[in-house]
C-alpha positions in Angstrom: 0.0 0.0 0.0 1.5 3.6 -0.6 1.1 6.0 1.9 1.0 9.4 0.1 3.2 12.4 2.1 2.0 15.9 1.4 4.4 18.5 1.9 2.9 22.4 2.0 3.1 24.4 -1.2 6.0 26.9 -0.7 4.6 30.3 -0.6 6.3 31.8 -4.2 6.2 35.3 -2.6 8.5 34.0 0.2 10.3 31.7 -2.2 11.4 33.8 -4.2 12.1 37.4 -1.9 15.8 38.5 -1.7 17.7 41.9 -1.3 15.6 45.1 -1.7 16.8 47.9 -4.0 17.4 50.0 -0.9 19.3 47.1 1.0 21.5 46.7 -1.8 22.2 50.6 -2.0 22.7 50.7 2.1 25.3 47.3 1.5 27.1 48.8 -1.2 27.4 51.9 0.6 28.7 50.6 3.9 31.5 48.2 2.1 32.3 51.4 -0.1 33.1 53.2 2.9 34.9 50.5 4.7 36.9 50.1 1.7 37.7 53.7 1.5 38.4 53.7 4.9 40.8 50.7 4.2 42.8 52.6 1.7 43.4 55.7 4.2 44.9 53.7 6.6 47.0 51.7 4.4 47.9 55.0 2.0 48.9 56.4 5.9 50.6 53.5 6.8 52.8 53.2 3.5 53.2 57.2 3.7 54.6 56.4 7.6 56.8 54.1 6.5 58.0 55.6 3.7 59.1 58.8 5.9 60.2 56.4 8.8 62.6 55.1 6.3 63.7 58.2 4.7 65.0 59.4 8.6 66.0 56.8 8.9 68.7 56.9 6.0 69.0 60.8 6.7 70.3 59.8 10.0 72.4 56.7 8.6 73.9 58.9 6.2 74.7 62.1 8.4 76.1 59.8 11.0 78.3 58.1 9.0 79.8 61.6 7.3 80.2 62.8 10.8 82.3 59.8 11.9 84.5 60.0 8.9 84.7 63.7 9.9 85.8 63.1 13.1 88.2 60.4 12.1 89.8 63.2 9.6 90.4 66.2 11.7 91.5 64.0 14.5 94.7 63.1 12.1 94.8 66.8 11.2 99.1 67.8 12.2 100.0 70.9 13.3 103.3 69.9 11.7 101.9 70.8 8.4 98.6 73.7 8.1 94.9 74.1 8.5 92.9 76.1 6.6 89.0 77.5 7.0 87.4 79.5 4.1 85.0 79.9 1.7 85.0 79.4 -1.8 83.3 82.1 -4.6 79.8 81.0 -3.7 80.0 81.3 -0.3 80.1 77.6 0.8 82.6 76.3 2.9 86.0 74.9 2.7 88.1 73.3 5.6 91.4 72.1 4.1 93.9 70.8 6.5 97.1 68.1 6.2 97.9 65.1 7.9 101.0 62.8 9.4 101.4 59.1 9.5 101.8 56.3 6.4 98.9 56.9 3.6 97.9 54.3 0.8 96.2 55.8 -2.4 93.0 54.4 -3.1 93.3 54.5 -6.9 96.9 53.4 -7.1 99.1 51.2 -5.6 101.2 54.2 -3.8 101.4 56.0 -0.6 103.0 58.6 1.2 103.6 60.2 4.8 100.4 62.1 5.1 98.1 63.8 2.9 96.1 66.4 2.1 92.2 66.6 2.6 89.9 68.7 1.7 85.9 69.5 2.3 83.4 71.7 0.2 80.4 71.3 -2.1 81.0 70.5 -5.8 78.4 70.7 -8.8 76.9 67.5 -9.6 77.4 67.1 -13.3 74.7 65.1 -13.8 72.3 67.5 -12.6 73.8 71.3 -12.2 70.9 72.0 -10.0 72.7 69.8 -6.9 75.4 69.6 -5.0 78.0 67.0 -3.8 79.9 66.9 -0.7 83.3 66.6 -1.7 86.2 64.9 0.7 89.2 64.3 -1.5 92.6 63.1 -0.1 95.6 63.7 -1.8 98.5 61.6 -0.8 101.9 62.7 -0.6 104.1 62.3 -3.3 107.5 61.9 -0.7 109.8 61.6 -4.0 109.1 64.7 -4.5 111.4 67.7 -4.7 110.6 70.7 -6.0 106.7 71.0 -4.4 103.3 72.4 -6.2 100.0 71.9 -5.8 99.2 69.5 -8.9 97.2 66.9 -8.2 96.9 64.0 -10.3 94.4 61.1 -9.0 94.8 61.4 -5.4 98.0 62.3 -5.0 99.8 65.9 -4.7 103.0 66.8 -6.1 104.5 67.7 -2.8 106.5 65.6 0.3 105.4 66.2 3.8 108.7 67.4 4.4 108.8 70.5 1.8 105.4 71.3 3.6 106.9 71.2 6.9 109.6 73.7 5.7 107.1 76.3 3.7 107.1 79.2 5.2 103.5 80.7 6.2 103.4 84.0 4.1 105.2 84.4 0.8 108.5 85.6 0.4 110.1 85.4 -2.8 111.4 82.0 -2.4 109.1 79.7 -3.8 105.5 78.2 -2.5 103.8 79.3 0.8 101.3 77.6 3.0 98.8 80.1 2.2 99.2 79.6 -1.5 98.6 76.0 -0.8 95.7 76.5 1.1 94.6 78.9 -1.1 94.7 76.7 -3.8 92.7 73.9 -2.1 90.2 76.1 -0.9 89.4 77.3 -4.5 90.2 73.5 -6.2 87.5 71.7 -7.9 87.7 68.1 -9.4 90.1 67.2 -12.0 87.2 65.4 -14.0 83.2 65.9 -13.4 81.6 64.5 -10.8 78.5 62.3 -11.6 76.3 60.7 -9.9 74.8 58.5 -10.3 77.6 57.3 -12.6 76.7 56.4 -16.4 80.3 54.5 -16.8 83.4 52.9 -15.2 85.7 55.9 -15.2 83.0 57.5 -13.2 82.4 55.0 -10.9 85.8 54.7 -10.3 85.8 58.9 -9.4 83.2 58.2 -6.6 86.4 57.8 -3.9 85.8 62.0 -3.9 82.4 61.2 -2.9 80.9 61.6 0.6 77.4 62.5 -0.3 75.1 63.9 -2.3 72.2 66.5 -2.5 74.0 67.7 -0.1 73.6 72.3 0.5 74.7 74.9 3.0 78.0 73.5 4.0 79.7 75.9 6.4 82.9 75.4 8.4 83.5 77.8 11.4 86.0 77.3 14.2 86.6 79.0 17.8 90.2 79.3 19.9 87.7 79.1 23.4 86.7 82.2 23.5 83.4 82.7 25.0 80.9 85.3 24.6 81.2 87.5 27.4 84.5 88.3 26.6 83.6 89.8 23.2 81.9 93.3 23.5 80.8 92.9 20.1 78.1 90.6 20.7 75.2 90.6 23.3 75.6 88.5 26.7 72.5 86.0 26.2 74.6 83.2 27.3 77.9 84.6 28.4 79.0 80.7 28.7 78.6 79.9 25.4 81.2 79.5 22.9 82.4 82.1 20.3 82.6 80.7 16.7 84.0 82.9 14.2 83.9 82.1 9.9 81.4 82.6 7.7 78.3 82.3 9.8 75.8 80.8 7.1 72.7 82.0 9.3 73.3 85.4 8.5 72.4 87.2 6.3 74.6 87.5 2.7 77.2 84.9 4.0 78.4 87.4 6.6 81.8 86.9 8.4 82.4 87.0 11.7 85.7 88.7 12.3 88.3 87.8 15.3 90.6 89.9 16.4 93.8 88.4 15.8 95.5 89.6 12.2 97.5 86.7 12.5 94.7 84.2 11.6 92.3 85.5 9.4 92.8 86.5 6.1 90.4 87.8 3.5 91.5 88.8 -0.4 88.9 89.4 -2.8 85.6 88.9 -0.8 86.8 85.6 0.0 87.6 84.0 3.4 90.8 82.1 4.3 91.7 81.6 7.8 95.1 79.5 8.3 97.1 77.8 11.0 100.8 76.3 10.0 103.1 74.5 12.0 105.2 78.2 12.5 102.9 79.1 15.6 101.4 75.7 16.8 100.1 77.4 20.4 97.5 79.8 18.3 95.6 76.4 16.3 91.9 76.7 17.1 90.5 74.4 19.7 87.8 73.0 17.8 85.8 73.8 14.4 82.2 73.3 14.2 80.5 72.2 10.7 77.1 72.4 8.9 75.1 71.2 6.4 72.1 69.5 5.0 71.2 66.9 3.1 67.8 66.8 0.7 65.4 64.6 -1.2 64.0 64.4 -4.0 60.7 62.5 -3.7 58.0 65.4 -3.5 55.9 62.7 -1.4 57.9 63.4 1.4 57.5 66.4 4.1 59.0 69.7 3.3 61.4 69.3 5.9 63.0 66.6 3.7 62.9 68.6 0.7 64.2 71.8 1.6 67.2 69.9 3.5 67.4 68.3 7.2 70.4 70.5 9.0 72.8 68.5 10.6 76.2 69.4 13.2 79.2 67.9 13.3 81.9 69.8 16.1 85.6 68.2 15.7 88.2 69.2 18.7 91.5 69.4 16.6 93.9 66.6 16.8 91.6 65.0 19.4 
């Protein structure tokens, strides 16, 4: 016998319901702005750690020119000279020499000390932007009759014909100010590229400590402190006196010191030199300057326009 099983009719307007027009607007709606929400915090995020990155290669790259600064001036001899200035566009120079053995980086020579010097250059590659420029020219100690040539890294001089130059000339030959005068004014024997397009240029980058790099400014102080110079108001009479080319004032303005025997300027120029014929007047430290910008126009102004960073050296410390 068959047993028949009834099962209730499905109501069809139940069967076949599903999302009103309005639900589906107020669904699309919400997962619209969840999704836009979404982006904002990742766009944030990546924005964060895209500046959290740039720092923190700022901060990598300033400490690391700092250290090598340090490093440099601490070899700085008073055997030899040491030289502040500025070149024609106002930026900084600090040109000093150095004692002890010296291997060329581009050779397979070396010499007794060397010569090193700091400024900005133009990067050839984009005339718009700077390079900071650390150059060390060994000591050529075959050398006899002294100049200021430079060929790779190496000078056409010996230590020991720059420990006999007199300071000032007279008549007889080279001086150390027309040494330091000519490293304060030098500029690379080839261009400066970077980034580099070949091997020769690659192999120039040893001159290369950074790059977008502005505002370089060397100044330097013999311990005299503020309340000892009536020239300048007593807001902290501790504080140090720095003297140079202050590069917060206004048209590269020079603070002057009052001994003739140090500071020299010719021709709107600044030169300021210490050579081993007065060893007890060296200054006791120098203080340096500069920044370093980006390019990337997604990153803060503060990036762009150059993050300032301070590097002060005690000499031969």
């Amino acid at each position: 016998m068959k047993i028949a099983v009834c099962h209730p009719a499905p109501d069809r307007q139940t069967a076949r319901r599903g999302l009103t027009l309005i639900e589906l607007l107020v669904s699309v709606t919400i997962l619209t702005v969840m999704i836009l929400a979404f982006s904002v915090i990742l766009t944030q995020s990546q924005r964060f750690v895209s500046v959290s990155q740039a720092t923190r290669r700022s901060y990598a790259l300033a400490a690391t020119v700092a250290r090598i600064i340090r490093s440099d001036v601490r070899r700085a001899s008073q055997n030899g000279f040491l030289a502040v200035g500025a070149d024609a566009e106002g930026n900084g120079r600090l040109v000093f020499s150095t004692a002890g053995t010296r291997y060329s980086l581009v050779t397979d020579t070396s010499g007794s000390g060397s010569i090193i010097c700091y400024g900005l250059v133009m990067n050839d590659l984009d005339q718009a932007k700077t390079i900071l420029w650390r150059p060390e020219f060994i000591f050529d100690d075959q050398q006899n009759q002294p100049g200021v040539q430079t060929n790779e890294d190496g000078v056409s001089m010996s230590s020991v014909s720059l420990q006999a130059m007199p300071r000032d000339p007279n008549g007889a030959g080279l001086s150390l100010r027309d040494v330091a005068s000519a490293f304060v004014n030098k500029s690379p024997a080839s261009r400066l590229r970077v980034p580099p397009r070949d091997t020769d240029e690659i192999e120039d980058l040893w001159q290369v400590l950074g790059t977008n790099c502005i505002d370089f400014s060397v100044m330097w102080t013999n311990g005299t402190t503020r309340d000892e110079d009536p020239t300048n108001p007593v807001d902290d009479p501790n504080a140090v006196k720095w003297y140079g080319v202050d590069p917060a004032a206004p048209q590269q303005k020079i603070v002057p010191c009052n001994d003739p025997d140090i500071e020299y300027q010719g021709q709107g120029a600044y030169l300021a030199l210490w050579t081993h014929e007065n060893q007890a007047n060296w200054p006791r430290a120098i203080k340096i300057r500069f920044k370093f910008t980006s390019d990337d126009q997604d990153m803060p102004r503060a990036f762009r326009e150059g993050l300032e960073y301070e590097v002060i050296c005690n000499i031969g410390d």
